[in-house]
N, C-alpha and C positions, 0 to 999 in steps of 0.2 A: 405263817404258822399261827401267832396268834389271831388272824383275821379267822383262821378256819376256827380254832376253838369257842370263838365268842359265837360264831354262826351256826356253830354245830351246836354250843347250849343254849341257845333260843328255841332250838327243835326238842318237842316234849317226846323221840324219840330216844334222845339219850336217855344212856342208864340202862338199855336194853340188851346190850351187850352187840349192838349192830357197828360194823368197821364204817372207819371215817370216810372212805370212799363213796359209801352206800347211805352215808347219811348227807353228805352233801347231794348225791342224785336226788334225796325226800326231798333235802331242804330248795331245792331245782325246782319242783315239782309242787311246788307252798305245801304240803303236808305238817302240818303245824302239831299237831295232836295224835295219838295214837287214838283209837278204838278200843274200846274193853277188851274186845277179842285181841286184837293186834298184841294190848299191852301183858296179856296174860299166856300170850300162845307164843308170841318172837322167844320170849331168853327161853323156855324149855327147846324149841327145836333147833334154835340154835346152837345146841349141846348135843342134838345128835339124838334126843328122846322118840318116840311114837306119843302120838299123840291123835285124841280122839277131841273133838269140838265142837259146840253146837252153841250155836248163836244164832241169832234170827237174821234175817234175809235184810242184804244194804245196809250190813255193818262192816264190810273191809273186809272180807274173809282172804279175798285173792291174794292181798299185800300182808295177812297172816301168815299164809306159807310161802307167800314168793321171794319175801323180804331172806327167812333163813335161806329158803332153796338157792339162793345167788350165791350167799357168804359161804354155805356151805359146799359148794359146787366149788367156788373159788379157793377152799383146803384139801379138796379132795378129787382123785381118780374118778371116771366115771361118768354118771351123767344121771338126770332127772329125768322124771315120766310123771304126768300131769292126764290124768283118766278124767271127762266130762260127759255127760249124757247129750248133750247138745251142741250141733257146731256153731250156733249163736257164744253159749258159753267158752268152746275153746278161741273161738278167733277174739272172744273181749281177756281173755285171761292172756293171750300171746299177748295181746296189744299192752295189759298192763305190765307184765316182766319184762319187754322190749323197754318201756317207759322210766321203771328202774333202771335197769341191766346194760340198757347199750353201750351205756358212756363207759362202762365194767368191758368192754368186748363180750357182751353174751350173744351164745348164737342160740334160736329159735327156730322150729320146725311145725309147724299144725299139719296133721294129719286129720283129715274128714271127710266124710260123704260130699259127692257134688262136685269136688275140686278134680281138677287136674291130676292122672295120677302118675303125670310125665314129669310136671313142674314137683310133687312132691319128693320121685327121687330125685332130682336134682338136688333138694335143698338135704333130704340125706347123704346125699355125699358130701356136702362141704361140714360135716362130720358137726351136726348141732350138739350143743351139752343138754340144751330141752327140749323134750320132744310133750306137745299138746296135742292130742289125738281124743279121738271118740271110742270106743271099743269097736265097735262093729270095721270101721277102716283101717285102724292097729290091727287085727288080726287078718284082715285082708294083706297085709305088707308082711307080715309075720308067716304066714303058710305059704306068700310067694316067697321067701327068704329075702325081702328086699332091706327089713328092716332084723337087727339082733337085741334083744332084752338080758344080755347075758352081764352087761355091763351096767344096770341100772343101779343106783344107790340109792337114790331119793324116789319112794315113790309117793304119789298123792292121789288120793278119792274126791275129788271136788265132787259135793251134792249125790255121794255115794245110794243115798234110798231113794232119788230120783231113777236112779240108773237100772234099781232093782224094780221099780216098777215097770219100767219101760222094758222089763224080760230081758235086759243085760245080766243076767246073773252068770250064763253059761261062759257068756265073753270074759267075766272078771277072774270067775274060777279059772279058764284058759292061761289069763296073762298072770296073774296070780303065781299060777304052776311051772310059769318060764322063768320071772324075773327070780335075781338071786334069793336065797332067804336070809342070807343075812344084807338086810338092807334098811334104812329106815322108812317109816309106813306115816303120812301123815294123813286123817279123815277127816274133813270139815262140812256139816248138812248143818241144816235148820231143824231137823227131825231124825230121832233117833229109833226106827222103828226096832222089834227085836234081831230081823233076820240081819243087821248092821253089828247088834253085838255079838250075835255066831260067829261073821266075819271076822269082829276085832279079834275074840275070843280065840279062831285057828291061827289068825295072818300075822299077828300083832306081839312084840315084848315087851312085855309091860307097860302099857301104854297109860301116859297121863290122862285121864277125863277130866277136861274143861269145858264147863259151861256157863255161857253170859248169860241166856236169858234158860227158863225151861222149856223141854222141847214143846214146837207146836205154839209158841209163845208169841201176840201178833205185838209188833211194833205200838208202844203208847200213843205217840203222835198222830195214831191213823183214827180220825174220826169214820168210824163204821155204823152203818144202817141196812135194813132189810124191806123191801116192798114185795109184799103178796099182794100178786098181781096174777089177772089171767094171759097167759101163754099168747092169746092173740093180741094182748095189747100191749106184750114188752116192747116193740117198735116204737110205740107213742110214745110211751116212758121214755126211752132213752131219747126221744128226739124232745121233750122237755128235760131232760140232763145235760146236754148238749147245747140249749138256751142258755140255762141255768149258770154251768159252769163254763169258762169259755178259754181255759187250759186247754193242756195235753190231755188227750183221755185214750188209753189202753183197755179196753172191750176184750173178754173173753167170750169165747163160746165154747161148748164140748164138739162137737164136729168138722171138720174142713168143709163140709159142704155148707154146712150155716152159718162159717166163717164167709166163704165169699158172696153168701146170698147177702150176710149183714152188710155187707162191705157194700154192694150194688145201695139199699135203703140207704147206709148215710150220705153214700153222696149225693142222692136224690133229695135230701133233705140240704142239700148246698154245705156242705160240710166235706173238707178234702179228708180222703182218707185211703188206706192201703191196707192191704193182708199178709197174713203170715201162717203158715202152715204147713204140713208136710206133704200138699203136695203143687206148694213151690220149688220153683229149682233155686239153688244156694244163690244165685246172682239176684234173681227175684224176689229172696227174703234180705240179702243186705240191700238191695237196693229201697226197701220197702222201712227195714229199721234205720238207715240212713235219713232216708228223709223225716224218718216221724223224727229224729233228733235233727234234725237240720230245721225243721218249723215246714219242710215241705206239706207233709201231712201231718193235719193236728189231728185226727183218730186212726188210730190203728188196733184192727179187730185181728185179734190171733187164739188160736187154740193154746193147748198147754205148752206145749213146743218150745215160747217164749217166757213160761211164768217164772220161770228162773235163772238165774244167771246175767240178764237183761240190765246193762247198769243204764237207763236212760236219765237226767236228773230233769229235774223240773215239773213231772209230772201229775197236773193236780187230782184228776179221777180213777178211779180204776172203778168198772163196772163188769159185774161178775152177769152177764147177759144171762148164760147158764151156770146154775152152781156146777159147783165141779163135782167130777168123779169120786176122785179122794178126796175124803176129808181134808188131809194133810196141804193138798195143792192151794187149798183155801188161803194158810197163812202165805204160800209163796206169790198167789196170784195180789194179793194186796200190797206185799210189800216190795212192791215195783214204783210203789207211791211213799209220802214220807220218807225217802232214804237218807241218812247220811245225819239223823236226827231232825231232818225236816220236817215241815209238818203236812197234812196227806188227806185225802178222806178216798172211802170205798163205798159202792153202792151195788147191792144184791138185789137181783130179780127172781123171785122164788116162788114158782106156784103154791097152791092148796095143798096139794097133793105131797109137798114137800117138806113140811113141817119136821117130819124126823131127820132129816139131814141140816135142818137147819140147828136144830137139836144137838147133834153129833158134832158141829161146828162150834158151838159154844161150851162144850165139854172140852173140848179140845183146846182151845183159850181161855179157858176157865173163865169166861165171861158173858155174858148175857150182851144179843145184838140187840140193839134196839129197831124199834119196827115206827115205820112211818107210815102217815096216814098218803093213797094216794093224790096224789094233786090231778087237777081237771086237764084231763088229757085233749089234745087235739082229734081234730077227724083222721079216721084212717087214707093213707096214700094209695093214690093207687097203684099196682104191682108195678116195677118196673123191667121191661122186658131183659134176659139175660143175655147183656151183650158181652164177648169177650173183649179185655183190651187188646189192644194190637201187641204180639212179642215180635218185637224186630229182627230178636237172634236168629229167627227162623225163617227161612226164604217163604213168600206168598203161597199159599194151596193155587193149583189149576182150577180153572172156573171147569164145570161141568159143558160139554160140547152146546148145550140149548143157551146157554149164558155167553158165547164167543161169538157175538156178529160178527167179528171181524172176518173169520175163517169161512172157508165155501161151503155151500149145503151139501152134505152127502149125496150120493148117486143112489138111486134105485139100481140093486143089485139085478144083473142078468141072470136070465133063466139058463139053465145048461141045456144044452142042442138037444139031452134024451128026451127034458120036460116038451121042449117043443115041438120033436117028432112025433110025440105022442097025443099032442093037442092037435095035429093036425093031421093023423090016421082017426081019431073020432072025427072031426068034422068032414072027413071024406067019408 
């Protein structure tokens, strides 16, 4: 008894109103410090509040709502529902409540594109309290009636304005209109666009607003720069960034198709590297964020897909290839770097022509990027031909019959007996 007390006031958890249970799994875990957000967002929703939150990106948000979501799961009927834009983000949010929760008996369920959708019921039936789903495969289990929302308690928005960008709005309205209304709502983004506070405004009672930092607000630690640069010479560039720095480096671009083109140039440049995009299959994108956190691949070029929710540590670059769409993505794509108050830099490649978004991007951080001069580029490579990797999941394609020595040459096909009655009344 007293060993748990002395071990539990060493954790600057206490005081939060979090059970001793759950504070020995932190203290499991070395979690020594809470997070601004953590320490601000645990005792309200631990009481059962709504709550709206906005804090910038790799400060703890998941262990902000996961930490009450357990305790309070563990007072209460029911069960939690945990909404993500991305199944990179659900399968790292399962991963961290399992991390908490286990030693608790929690059960967990990820619902998402890609997967299995035999193994998913399976793991609904042995009746989870969490279920972490994507919208778009939640209401695919929901119109097959495989899954029921009639029992939800807790719900939660993780990266709710990602979601709406990405034209989930119809799916949130959908689950929205099932789950009970009396239930508690917790929202946690980096950015609070308006159509976020219509949401809170219809879904939400009284909801607390906390916020760490202002929204759109980039992390301090993150030394940021900007090179205007022409369009054909961003390759150069980054293959001197790539000298330069000799970290982790996470590569954005705005397309899957210039995702895996980029992808072919780094490795051409002797640089292990891997892609991430939508239109990888889910085994081919963990297998691909696996390794870039395993050291297999030290660059990994991905579309938006990964700009959030992505907890990788370590990483010292992030190089925005293409600036982004949104404005907004801008502070999500940098702070994949610097997390956890570490320290970071970011490098943007931004044509001529681009000036007003770079504009737009400093409005929005209310700060001024600064611009560097660029340095003496190498020669251009030459193209490298577009070879697919081999996917093993898939049995070989057949060679085309001209490509099969193995096999006999075809016959000359016979004439039928009419063709040759008739070739031989003319030569008579």
């Amino acid at each position: 008894m007293t060993d748990r007390t002395t071990q539990s006031s060493r954790s600057g958890f206490t005081g939060l109103g979090i059970a001793p249970g759950l504070l020995d799994a932190i203290n499991r875990l070395k979690f020594t410090e809470p997070t601004p957000i953590q320490r601000q967002s645990i005792p309200i929703t631990i009481e059962g509040k709504d709550l709206i939150a906005i804090a910038q990106t790799g400060t703890g948000k998941t262990l902000a709502y996961g930490i009450p979501l357990i305790q309070r799961l563990a007072q209460i009927k029911g069960r939690g529902l945990v909404i993500t834009p991305t199944r990179e983000l659900a399968l790292q949010v399962d991963e961290a409540l399992n991390a908490v929760g286990r030693s608790l008996g929690l059960r967990t369920t990820v619902l998402i594109g890609g997967a299995s959708m035999a193994i998913q019921l399976r793991s609904l039936k042995r009746k989870p309290r969490v279920i972490v789903a994507t919208p778009g495969r939640l209401i695919d289990h929901f119109e097959h009636r495989t899954v029921s929302l009639g029992d939800v308690q807790i719900l939660v928005l993780d990266e709710a304005d990602r979601m709406l960008d990405m034209g989930f709005a119809p799916q949130i309205n959908k689950i929205l209109a099932v789950v009970p209304k009396k239930r508690q709502m917790m929202l946690f983004s980096a950015t609070i666009p308006e159509e976020i506070m219509t949401l809170a405004r219809r879904e939400m009672n009284f909801p607390i607003h906390v916020e760490v930092a202002p929204s759109g607000t980039a992390p301090d630690k993150i030394v940021q720069e900007v090179f205007f640069v022409e369009r054909r010479a961003k390759t150069q560039l980054l293959e001197v960034m790539l000298e330069r720095y000799l970290g982790p480096v996470l590569i954005f671009t705005r397309t899957k198709y210039g995702a895996r083109k980029l992808a072919r140039e780094v490795r051409s440049m002797g640089c292990t590297g891997a892609e991430i995009h939508s239109n990888r299959s889910l085994s081919q994108r963990r297998e691909a964020l696996n390794g870039f956190k395993s050291g297999k691949y030290r660059a990994l070029v991905a579309t938006d897909v990964a700009s959030r929710g992505i907890d990788v540590s370590g990483i010292e670059l992030v190089v925005n290839y293409d600036m982004p769409t949104n404005t907004e993505d801008y502070v999500h794509r940098i702070g994949r770097t610097g997390r956890a108050g570490h320290s970071g830099r970011s490098v943007s490649f931004a044509t001529l022509d681009q000036k007003k978004d770079v504009k737009s991007i400093e409005r929005l951080i209310r700060s001024d990027l600064p611009m560097s001069a660029l340095p003496a580029l190498p020669p251009r490579r030459k193209r490298t031909p577009a070879t697919k990797s081999p996917d093993r999941s898939q049995p070989p394609r057949r060679q085309p019959s001209a490509q099969r020595p193995s096999e006999k040459p075809s016959r000359p096909r016979r004439q039928s007996r009419r063709k040759i009655r008739k070739g031989w009344k003319r030569e008579k």
